[in-house]
Backbone as a printed PyTorch tensor [residue, N CA C, xyz], in Angstrom:
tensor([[[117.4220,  94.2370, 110.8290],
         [117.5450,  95.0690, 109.6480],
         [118.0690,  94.2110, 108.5010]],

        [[117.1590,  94.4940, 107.4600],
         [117.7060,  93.7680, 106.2090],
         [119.6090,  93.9250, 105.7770]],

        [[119.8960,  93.2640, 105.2050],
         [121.6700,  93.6190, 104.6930],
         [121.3250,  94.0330, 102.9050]],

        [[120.3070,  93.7620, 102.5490],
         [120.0630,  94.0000, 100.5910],
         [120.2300,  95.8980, 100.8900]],

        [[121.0070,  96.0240, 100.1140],
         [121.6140,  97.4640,  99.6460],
         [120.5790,  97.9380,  98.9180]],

        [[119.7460,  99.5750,  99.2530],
         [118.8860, 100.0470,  98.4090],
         [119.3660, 100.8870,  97.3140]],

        [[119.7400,  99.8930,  96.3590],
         [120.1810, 100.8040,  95.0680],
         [118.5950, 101.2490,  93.9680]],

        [[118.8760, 102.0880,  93.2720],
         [118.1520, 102.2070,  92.3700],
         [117.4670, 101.0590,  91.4620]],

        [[118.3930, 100.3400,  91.3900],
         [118.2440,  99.0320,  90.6170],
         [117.4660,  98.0800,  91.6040]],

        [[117.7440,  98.0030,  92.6720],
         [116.7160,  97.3640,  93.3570],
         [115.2020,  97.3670,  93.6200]],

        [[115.1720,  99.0510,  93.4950],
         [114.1070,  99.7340,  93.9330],
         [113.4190,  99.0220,  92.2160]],

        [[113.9660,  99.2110,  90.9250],
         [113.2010,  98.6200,  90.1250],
         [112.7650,  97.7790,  89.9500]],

        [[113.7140,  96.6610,  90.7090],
         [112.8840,  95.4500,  90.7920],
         [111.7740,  95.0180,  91.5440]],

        [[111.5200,  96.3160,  92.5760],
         [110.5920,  95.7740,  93.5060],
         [109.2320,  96.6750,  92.5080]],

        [[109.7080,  97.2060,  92.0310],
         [108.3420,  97.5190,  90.8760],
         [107.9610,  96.6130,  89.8310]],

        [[109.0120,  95.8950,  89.3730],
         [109.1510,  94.8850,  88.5810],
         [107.9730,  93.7080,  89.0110]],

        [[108.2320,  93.3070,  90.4780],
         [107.9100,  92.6900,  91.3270],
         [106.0300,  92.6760,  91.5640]],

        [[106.0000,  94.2270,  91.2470],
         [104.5790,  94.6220,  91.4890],
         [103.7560,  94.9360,  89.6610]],

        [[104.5630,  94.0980,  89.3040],
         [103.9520,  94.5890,  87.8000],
         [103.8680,  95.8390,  86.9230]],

        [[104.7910,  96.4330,  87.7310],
         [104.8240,  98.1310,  87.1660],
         [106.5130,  98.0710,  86.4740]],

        [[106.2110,  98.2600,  84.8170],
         [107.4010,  98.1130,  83.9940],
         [107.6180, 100.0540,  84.3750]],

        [[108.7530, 100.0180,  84.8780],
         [109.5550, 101.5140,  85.0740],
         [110.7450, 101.4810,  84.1680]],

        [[111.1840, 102.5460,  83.5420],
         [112.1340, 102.0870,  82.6110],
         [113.2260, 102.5300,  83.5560]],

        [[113.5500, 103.4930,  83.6680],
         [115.1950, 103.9480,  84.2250],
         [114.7900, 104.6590,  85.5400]],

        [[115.9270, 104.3210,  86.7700],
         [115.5780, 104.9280,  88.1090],
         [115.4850, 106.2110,  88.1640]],

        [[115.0900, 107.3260,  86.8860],
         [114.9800, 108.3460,  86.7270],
         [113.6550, 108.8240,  86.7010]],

        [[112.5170, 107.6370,  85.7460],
         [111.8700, 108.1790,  85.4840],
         [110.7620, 108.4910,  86.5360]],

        [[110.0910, 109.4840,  86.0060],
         [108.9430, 110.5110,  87.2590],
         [107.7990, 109.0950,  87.4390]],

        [[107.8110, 108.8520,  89.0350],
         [106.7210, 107.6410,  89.4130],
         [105.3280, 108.5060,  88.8700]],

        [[105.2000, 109.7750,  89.2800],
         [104.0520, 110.9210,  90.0850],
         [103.6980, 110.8920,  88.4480]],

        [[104.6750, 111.6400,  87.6570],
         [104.2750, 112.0880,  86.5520],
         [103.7950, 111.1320,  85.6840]],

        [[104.3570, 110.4390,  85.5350],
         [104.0450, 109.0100,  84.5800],
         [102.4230, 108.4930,  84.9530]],

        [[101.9990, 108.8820,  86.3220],
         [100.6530, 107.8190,  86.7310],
         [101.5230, 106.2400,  87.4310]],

        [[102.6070, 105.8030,  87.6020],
         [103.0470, 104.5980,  87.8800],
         [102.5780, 104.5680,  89.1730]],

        [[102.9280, 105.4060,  89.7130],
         [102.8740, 105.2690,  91.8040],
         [101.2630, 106.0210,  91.8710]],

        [[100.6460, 105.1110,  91.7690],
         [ 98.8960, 105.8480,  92.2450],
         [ 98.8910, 105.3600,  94.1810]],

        [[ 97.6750, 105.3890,  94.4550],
         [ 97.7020, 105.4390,  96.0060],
         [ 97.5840, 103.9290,  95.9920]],

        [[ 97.0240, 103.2450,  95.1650],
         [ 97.3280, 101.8310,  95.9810],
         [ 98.2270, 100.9420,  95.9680]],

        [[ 98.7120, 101.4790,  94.0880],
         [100.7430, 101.2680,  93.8880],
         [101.6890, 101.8490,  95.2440]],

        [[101.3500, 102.9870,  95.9600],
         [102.3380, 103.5580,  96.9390],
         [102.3320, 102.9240,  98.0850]],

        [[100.7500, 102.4420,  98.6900],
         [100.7480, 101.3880,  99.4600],
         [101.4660, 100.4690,  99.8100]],

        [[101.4220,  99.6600,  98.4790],
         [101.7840,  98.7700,  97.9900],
         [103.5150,  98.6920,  98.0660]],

        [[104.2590,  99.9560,  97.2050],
         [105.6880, 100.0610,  97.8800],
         [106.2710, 100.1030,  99.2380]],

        [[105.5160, 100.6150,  99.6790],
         [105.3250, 101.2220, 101.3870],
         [106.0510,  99.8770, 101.9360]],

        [[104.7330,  98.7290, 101.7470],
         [104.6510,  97.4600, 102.4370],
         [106.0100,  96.7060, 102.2260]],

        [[106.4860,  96.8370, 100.8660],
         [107.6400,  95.9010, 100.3380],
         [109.1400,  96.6870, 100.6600]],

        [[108.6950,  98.2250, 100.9550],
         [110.1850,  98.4030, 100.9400],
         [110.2060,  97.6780, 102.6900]],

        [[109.0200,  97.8560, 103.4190],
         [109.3120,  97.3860, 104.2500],
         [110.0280,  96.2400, 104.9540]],

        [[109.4090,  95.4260, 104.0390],
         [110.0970,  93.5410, 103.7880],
         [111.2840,  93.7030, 103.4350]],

        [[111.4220,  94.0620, 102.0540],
         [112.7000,  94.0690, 101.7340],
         [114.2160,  94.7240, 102.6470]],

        [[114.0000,  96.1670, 102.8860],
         [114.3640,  96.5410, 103.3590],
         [114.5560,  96.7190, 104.8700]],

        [[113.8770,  96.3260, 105.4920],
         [113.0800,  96.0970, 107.1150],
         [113.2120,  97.6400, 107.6810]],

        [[112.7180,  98.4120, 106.5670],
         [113.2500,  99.7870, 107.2370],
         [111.0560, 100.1940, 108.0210]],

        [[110.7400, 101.0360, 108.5150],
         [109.5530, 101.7030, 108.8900],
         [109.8020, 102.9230, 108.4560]],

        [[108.5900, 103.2260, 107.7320],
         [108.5850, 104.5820, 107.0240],
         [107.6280, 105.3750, 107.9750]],

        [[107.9370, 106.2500, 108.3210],
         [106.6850, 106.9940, 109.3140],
         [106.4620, 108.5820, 108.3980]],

        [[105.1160, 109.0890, 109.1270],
         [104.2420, 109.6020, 108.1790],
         [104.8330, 111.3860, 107.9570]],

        [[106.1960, 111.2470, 108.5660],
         [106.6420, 112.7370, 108.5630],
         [107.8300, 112.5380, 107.3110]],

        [[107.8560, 111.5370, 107.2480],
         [108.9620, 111.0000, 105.8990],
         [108.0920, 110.7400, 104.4930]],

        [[106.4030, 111.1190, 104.7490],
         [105.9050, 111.2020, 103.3240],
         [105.9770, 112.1360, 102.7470]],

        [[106.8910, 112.2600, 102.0200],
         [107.0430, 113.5740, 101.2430],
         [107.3260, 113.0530,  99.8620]],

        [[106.6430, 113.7020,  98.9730],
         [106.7110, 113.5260,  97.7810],
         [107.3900, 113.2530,  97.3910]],

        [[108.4180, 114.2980,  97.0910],
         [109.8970, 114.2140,  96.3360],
         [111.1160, 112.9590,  96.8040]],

        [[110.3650, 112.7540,  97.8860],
         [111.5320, 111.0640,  98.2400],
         [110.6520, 109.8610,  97.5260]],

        [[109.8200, 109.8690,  97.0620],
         [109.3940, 108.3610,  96.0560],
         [108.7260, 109.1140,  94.6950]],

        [[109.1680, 110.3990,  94.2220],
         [109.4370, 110.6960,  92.6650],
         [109.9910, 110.1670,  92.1210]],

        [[111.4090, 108.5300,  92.0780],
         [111.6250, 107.7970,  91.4510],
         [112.1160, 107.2330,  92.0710]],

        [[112.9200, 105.9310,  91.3540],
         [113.3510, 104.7970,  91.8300],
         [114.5650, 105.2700,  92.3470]],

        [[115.3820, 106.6230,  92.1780],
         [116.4550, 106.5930,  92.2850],
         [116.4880, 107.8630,  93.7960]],

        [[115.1420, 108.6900,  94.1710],
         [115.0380, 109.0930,  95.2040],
         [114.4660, 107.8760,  96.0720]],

        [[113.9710, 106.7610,  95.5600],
         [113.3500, 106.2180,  96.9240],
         [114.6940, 105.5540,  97.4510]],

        [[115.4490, 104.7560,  96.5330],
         [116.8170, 104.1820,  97.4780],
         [117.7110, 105.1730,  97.7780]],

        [[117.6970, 106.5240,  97.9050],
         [118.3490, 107.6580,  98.5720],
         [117.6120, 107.8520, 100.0810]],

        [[116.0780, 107.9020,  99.8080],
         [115.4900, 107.7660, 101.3890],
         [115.8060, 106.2930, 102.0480]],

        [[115.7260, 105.6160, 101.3980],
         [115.9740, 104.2140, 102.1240],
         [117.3740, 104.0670, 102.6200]],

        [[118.5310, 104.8930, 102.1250],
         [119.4000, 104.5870, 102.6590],
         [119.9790, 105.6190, 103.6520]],

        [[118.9940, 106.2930, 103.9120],
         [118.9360, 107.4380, 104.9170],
         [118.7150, 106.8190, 105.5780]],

        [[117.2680, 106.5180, 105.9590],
         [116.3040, 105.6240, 106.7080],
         [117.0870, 104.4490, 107.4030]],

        [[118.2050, 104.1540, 106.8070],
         [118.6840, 102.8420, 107.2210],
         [119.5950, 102.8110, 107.9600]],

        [[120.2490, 104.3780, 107.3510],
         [121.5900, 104.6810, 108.4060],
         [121.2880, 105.3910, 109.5390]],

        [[119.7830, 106.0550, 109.4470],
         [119.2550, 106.3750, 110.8810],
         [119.2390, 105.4950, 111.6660]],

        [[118.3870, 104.2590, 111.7120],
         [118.1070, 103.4630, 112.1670],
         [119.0430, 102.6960, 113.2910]],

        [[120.5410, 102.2460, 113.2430],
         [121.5030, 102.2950, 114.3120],
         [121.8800, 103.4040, 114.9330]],

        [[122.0110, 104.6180, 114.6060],
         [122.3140, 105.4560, 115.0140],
         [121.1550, 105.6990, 116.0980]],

        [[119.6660, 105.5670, 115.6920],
         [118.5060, 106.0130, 116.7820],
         [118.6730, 104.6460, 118.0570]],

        [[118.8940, 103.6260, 117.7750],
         [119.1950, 102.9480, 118.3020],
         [120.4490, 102.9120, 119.4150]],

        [[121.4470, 103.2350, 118.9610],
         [122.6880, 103.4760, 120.2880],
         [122.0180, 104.7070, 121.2100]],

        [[121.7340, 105.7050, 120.2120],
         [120.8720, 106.3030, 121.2880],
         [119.7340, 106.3720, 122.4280]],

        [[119.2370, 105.3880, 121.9280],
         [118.1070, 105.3230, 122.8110],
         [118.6980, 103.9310, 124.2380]],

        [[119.8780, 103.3670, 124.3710],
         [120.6270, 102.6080, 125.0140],
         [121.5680, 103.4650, 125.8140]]])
């Protein structure tokens, strides 16, 4: 598991990263047109890297990548699941 903290600010840079200028971890990905399907892909893959988290397909829900500032709220869900599913399954 990655140790980089999913802040909002991070999450912008990984848009940054992908050529998508986002102004504030507020603004609407959906509404704006920023996050289209091959931009979301595209996040999918990097939060993966970055984050080493796996997003599975019951966690696609809209309203967790409506901005930069819900996606590092799922990511840091996602992350604190992740040991926890782990002691469990030991």
């Amino acid at each position: 598991m990655s140790s980089v903290k999913p802040t909002p600010e991070r999450v912008l840079q990984i848009f940054w990263a992908m050529n998508l200028d986002i102004p504030s971890p507020d603004t609407d990905l959906i509404e704006t047109g920023a996050l289209d399907s091959m931009a979301f892909v595209e996040l999918l893959l990097r939060l993966q890297e970055v984050f080493g988290i796996q997003v599975a397909l019951d966690d696609l829900q809209i309203d967790r990548f409506r901005t930069a500032r819900s996606i590092a709220t799922f990511v840091a869900a996602t992350t604190d699941r992740v040991p926890q599913m782990a002691r469990s399954a030991s």
